[in-house]
C-alpha positions, 0 to 999 in steps of 0.5 A: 955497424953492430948493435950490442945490447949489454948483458942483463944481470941475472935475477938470482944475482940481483936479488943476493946484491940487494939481499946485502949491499946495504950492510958494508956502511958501518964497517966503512965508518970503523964501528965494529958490530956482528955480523949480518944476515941476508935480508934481516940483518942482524934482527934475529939477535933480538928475538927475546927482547932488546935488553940482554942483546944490547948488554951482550952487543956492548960488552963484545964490541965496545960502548960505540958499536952497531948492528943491523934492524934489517937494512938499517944501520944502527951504531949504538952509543953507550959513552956518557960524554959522546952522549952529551955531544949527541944529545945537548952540544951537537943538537942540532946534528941530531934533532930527530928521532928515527922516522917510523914511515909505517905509523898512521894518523893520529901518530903520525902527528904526534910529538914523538913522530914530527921533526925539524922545524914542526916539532920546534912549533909544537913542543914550544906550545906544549911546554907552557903545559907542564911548567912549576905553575901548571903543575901546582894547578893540578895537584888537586885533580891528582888528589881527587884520583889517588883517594879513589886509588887508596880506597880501592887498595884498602878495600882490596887489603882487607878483603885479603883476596889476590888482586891486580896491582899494575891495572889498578895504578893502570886506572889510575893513571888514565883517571888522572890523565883525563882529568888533569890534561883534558878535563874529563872523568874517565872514572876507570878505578871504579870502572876497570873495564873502562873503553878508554883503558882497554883501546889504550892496551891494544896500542902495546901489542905490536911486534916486530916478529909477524910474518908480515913485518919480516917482508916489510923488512926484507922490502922496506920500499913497500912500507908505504902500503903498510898503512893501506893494509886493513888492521882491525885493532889499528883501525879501532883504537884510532878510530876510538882515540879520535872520536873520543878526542874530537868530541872533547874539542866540540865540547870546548868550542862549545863552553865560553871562553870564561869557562873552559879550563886552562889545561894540556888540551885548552892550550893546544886549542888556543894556538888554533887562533894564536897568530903569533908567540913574540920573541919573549914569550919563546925564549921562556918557553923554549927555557922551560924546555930546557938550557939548551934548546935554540931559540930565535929571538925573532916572532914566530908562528904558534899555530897547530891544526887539528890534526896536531891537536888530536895527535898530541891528546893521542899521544899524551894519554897512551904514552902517559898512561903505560909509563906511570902506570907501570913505574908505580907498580914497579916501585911497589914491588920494588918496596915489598922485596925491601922491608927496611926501605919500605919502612923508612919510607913510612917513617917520612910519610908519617913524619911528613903528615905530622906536619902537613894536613894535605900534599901539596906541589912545593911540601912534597919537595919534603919527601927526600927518601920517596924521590930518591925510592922512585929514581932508583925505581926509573933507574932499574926499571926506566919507561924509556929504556933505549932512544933513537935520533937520525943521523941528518949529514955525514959527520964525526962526533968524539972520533967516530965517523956516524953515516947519514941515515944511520940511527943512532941508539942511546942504550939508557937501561944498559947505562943504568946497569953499568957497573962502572958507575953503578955498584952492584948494579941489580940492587935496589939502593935508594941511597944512590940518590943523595944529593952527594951521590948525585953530585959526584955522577956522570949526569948521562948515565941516568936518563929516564926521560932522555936528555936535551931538547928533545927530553920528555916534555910531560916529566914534570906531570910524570914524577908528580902522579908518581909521587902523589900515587906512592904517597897515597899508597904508602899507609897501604903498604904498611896495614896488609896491602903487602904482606910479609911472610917467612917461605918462599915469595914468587913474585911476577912484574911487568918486565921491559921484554914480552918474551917471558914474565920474569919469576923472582923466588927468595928464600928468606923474609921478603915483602909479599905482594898479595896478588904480584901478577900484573900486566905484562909490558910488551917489548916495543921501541919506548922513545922519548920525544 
């Protein structure tokens, strides 16, 4: 009998096939995308950031469509009723966000990064934190930072010198972080070289265009060495993070219990010995949450190891702090290049101070023109401008087959810019938000914090340092902070893409930001647990 041994593929073939096997999925399930390179997919659409490809990809292919990250494939939705479906109906189709399988501890154990049942336990621990009670508990730490804040810009007006404005609402920001979630003064105003705020900058600098990520793309079964790989600014910021966190716990543990704060940080320590959270008690926090989170009427665990703990206290300051931060400098920007909104906004403010000796959480619901100047701020310039869930099993959704494994990307600056729903789309119009206006809206195309149980837990404490930052700012603008002037006004913000810093020239009277250069905001996957 004659043994024949089957022929072996040859190598060159081998590798062409695993080059591009991965990229027939979408074009199986009908979503229409560009088409792919070998290996890469179609990364190299992206090379100057996300926001104008994404604004092309939607306009050539349609408001479902994909592309590849490599050899994932991604089907963009940019319809607001298919996103109700995703995002709130189906919800449970969609729990979880994409796995980023190269992030270490402590991200790895953030809110951001768990899923399924275990991001079910820690968010309903969390949620208590930024309820309307916690919230008008820590409007007086607000108040402390933003009095520092309003010195030092004052100082800064009338000195009449350039100055960075993005670092000072930086620093501020990480003073009220401090001090409203883990009872601690950062002092970073007064400090602006603070470690805190330096290690939490390095947290931004990650880009997809290194030589090492392409191979990691090209073979994402390697990934797992990725962690094991030595990244000195990786391994200082975490080390930083931890160190600083950890000696916070000890110091708690070390207070009696009469003494220690009721804050973000002493109600994740709590859970520690926390045996069980009754029926009752889960349904109000999974209300807090939002309408349409499951809940289960049964007792269930409300425990957190250590290891969570630290990973949300990472999480809360480095996420807590770039997005604020960077809101507050573009919604200052935003009223310098608007004098009449800019003075409007004063009228309130003073309108608001005739009648109010000191803002509090309930009489600053008064300011209905700041709320509707910081929205229209989120919606040109929103912290989280593209999401992410996984696709967890085969199934359709308004017509369209979505692939298990895919991901799923919900465009929220593209559906802030659709001029559909928003005309001229590029002006600042804070009258977009009128209680009317806001009415007469598709709720899902304005999505600055995501939408769902799966929407940003801190907004509540977000829009509050907001609002308290602009209320506190805005004597500032009107006594020489911001200039106006008759020539021309170049004027450099912080822009979603790091690939460039966008340069604004007007040729006629515009609000003058006297030092408008600001940090740049590096491009990176801003996702919204």
């Amino acid at each position: 009998m004659v043994a024949y041994r089957r022929a072996a593929v040859p190598r060159p073939l081998a590798m062409r096939r695993y080059s591009i096997y991965p990229y027939s999925v979408l074009e199986r399930c009908g979503v229409r995308h560009p088409k792919p390179m070998p290996f890469f997919g179609n990364l190299m659409l992206f090379r100057q950031g996300f926001l104008d490809p994404l604004k092309d990809l939607i306009n050539t292919y349609g408001r479902v469509c994909g592309y590849y990250l490599g050899r994932k494939p991604v089907i963009v939705v940019a319809d607001p009723d298919m996103l109700r479906q995703v995002m709130v109906k189906d919800f449970n189709m969609f729990p979880n966000r994409m796995v980023m399988r190269f992030s270490s501890k402590p991200m790895s154990d953030c809110l951001l990064m768990l899923t399924d049942d275990q991001w079910k336990r820690v968010r309903s621990i969390l949620t208590p934190s930024f309820s309307a009670a916690k919230m008008k508990e820590m409007v007086p730490l607000i108040k402390t930072c933003t009095e520092t804040l309003l010195t030092n810009l004052e100082g800064h007006a009338e000195s009449g010198q350039t100055f960075d404005i993005h670092k000072c609402f930086g620093c501020f920001t990480m003073d009220v972080i401090g001090s409203v979630a883990f009872g601690m003064q950062v002092d970073s105003q007064n400090d602006p070289n603070d470690p805190f705020v330096h290690h939490a900058q390095k947290f931004f600098s990650f880009s997809f265009f290194r030589p090492i990520v392409f191979v990691f793309i090209m073979f994402p079964f390697l990934i797992p060495v990725l962690r094991f790989l030595p990244n000195k600014n990786r391994d200082d910021m975490n080390t930083f993070f931890i160190s600083c966190i950890q000696k916070m716990i000890q110091q708690r543990d070390e207070l009696p219990p009469e003494q220690r704060r009721r804050d973000f940080l002493q109600l994740m320590l709590d859970s520690r010995t926390s045996k069980e959270l009754s029926g009752s008690t889960a349904q109000e926090s999974a209300q807090e949450s939002t309408a349409h989170a499951p809940t289960q009427g049964a007792a269930q665990k409300r425990v957190m190891t250590e290891d969570e703990i630290v990973g949300q206290a990472f999480i809360f300051l480095l996420a807590g702090y770039e997005t604020t931060s960077s809101t507050l400098a573009f919604t200052c920007y935003l009223l310098a290049t608007h004098p009449e909104c800019q003075q409007e906004l004063q009228r309130e403010v003073d309108h608001f101070f005739s009648r109010h000796d000191t803002p509090d959480y309930n009489n600053v619901q008064e300011l209905k023109y700041m709320d509707m100047v910081v929205s229209e701020t989120l919606r040109m310039y929103p912290p989280g401008f593209r999401y992410a869930r996984t696709v967890e099993e085969d199934c359709m959704v308004s017509g369209q087959v979505l692939p298990k494994g895919a991901t799923l990307e919900i465009p929220a600056a593209f559906l802030h810019y659709d001029p559909e729903h928003w005309p001229e789309p590029h002006k600042f119009i804070p009258e977009r938000f009128t209680a009317e206006a806001k009415a007469s809206r598709h709720p899902f195309v304005y999505i600055p914090f995501g939408a769902g149980p799966r929407s940003c837990v801190g907004m509540r404490l977000a829009l509050t340092g907001d609002e308290d930052g602009t209320d506190s700012y805005s004597p500032a603008l009107y006594c020489g902070g911001l200039q106006r002037d008759q020539g021309a006004t170049g004027v450099k913000v912080p822009k979603h893409s790091g690939a460039e810093e966008r340069h604004l020239g007007q040729n006629h009277q515009k609000g003058h930001i006297t030092q408008a250069h600001t940090e740049m905001t590096p491009e990176r996957h801003r996702t919204v647990s």
